[in-house]
C-alpha positions as CSV (number, residue, x, y, z in Angstrom):
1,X,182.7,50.1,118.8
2,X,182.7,51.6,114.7
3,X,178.9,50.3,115.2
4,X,177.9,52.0,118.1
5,X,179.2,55.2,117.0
6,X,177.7,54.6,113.5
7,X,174.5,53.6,115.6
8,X,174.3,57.0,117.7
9,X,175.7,59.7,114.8
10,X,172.0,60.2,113.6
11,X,170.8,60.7,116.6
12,X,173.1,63.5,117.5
13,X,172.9,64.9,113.4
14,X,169.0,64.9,114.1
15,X,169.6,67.6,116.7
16,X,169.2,70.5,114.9
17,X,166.1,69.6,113.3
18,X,164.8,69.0,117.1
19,X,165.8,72.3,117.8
20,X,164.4,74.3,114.6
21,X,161.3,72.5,115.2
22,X,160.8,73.3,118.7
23,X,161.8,77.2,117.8
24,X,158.9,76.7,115.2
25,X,156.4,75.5,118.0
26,X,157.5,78.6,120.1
27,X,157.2,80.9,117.1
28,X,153.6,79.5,116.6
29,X,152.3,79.8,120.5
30,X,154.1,83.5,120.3
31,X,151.9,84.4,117.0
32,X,148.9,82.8,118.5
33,X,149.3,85.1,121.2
34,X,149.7,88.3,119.7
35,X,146.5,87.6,117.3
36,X,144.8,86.8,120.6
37,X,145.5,90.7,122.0
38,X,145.4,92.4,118.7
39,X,141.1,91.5,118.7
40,X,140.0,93.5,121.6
41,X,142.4,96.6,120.5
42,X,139.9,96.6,117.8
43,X,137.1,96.6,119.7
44,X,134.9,99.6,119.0
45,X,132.7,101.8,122.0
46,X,129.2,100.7,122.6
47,X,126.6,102.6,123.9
48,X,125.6,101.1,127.7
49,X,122.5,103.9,128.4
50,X,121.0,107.2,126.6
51,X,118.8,110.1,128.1
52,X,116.0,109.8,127.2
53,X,116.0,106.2,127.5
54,X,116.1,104.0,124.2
55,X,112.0,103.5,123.1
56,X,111.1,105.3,126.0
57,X,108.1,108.0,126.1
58,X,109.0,111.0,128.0
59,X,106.3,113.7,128.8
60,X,108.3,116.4,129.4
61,X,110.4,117.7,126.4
62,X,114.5,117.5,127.7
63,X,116.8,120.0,127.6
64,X,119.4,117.7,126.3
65,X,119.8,114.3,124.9
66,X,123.5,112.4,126.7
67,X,124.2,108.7,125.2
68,X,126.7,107.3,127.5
69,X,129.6,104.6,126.5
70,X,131.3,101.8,127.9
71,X,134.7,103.7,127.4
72,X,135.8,107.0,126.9
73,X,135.2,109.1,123.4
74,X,138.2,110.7,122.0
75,X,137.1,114.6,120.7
76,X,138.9,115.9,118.2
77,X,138.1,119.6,119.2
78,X,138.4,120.6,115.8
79,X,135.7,122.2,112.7
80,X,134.0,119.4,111.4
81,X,134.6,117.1,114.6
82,X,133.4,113.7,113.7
83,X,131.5,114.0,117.6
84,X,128.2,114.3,115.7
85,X,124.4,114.0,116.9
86,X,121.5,115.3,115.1
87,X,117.9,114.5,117.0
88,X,115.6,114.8,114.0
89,X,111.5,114.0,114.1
90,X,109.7,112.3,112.2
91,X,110.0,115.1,109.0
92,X,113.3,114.7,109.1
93,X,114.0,118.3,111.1
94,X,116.9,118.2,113.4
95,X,115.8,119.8,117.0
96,X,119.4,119.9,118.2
97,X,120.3,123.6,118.9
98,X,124.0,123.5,119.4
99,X,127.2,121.4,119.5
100,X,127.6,118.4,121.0
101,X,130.2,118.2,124.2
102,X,131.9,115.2,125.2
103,X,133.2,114.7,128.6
104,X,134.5,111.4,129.6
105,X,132.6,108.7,128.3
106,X,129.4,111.0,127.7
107,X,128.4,113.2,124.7
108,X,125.7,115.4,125.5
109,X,123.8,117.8,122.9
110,X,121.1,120.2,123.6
111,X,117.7,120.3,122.0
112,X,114.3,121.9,121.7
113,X,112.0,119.4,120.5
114,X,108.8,120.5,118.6
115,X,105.2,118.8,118.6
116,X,105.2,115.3,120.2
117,X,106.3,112.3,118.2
118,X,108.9,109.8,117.5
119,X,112.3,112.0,117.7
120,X,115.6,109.7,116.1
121,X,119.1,110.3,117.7
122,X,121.5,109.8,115.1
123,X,125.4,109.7,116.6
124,X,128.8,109.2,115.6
125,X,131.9,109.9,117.4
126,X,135.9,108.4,117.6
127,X,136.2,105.3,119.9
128,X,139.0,104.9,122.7
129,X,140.7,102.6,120.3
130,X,141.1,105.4,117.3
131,X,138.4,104.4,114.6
132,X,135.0,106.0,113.8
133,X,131.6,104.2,114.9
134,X,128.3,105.5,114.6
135,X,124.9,104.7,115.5
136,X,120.8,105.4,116.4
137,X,117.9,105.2,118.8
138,X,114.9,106.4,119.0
139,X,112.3,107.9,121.5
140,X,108.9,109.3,122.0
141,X,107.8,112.7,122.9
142,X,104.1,112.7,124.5
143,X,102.9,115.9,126.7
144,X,100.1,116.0,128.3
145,X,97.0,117.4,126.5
146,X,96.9,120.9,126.8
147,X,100.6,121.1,127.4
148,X,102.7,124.0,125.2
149,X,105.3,123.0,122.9
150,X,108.0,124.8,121.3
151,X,106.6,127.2,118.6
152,X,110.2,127.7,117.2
153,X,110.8,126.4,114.2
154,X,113.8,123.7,114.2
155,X,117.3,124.9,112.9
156,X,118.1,124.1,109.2
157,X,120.8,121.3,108.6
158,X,123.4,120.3,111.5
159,X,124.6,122.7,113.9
160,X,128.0,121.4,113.9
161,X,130.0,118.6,111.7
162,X,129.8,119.0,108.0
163,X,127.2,115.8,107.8
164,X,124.9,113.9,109.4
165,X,125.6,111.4,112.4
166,X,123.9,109.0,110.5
167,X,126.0,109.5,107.3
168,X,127.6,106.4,106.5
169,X,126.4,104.3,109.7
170,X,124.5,100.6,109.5
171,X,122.1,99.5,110.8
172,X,120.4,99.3,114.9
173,X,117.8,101.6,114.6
174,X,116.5,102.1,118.3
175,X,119.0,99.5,119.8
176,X,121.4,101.9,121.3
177,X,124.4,99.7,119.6
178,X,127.4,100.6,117.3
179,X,127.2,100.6,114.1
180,X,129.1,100.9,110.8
181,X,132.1,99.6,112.0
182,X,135.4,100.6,110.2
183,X,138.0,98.2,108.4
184,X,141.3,99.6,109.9
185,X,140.5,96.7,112.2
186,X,139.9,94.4,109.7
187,X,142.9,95.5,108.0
188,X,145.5,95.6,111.0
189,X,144.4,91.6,111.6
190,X,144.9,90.6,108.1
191,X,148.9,92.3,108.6
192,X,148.9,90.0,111.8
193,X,147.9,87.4,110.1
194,X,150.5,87.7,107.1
195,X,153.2,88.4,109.3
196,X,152.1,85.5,111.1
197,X,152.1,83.6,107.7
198,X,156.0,84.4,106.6
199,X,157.5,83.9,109.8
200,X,155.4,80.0,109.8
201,X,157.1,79.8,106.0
202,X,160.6,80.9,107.7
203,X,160.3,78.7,110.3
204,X,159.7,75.6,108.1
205,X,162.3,76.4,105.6
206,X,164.8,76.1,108.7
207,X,163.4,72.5,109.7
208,X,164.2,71.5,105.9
209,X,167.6,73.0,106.2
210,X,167.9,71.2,109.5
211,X,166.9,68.2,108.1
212,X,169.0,68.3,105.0
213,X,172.1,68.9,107.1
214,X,171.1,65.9,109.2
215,X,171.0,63.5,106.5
216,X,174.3,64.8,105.5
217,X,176.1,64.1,108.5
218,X,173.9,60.6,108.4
């Protein structure tokens, strides 16, 4: 009888080990999850159509130029918004003639382009999710022969924002994409990842207790 009991005390000592490990295993799916639906909160805006279309060739010179998102645009409303879009030729004059507006997922500035040519569409505004993105495309302006074009010379410098769209952005010239992508992202998945780190320390530290007790009682 002293045997079997002797026989079946580490079994029942081991216990708490079992149970620390299998909180650690919990703890680890839990973690895995929440990195999992921290990436697409980090997910920046992407541009799914402009007007004029990206590379296109318009004959007839718009009255404004929209770029269109995949999810709404937050506008700050304020001097200096960071809702910027300059649509500058190829000299490097901007042809936008006022501020841009933003309604929904749209952001829409008005413009009076000059002699035909390639016009760039610089843009940068706040994603849905809180952080800055910016971006470019390009497209052609070709009127018929004969056709007038705007004899007005384009405004100085950007209507509205303190700089450039294009201030600070990457590259994707004429893809329509976003661009220059900012590291608050980067930086809330690295405190995921630490916090993810010291609770995996924690956790094993209690299986070593566990264990130590274990062999105590064994």
């Amino acid at each position: 009888m002293t045997a079997r009991r002797a026989l079946a005390r580490p079994s029942g000592a081991r216990r708490p080990a079992v149970a620390a490990l299998a909180a650690a295993g919990a703890l680890g799916l839990a973690l895995v999850g929440a990195v999992g639906a921290a990436a697409p909160a980090s997910a920046h805006n992407v541009v799914v159509g402009t007007a004029p279309a990206t590379g296109s060739t318009v004959t007839e010179a718009p009255e404004t130029v929209d770029v269109t998102f995949d999810d709404v645009v937050l506008d700050l409303s304020a001097e200096g918004s960071s809702t910027v879009v300059t649509v500058t030729d190829a000299d490097g004059a901007d042809h936008a003639t006022g501020c841009p507006t933003t309604q929904d997922r749209t952001v829409s500035v008005p413009v009076s382009l000059g002699a035909a040519g390639e016009y760039t569409v610089d843009w940068r505004i706040v994603s849905a999710d809180g952080h800055p993105t910016s971006g470019e495309f390009t497209f052609t302006y070709d009127p018929p022969e004969g056709a007038a074009t705007s004899a007005a010379p384009a405004p100085e410098g950007t209507p509205c924002g303190s700089s450039a769209a294009g201030d600070g952005a990457g590259t994707g010239a004429s893809t329509g994409t976003s661009t220059g992508a900012s590291d608050a992202g980067a930086s809330e998945l690295v405190v995921v990842l630490g916090i993810a780190g010291g609770v995996v320390v924690l956790a094993g530290a209690a299986v070593l207790v566990a264990l130590r007790l274990a062999r105590r009682r064994d």
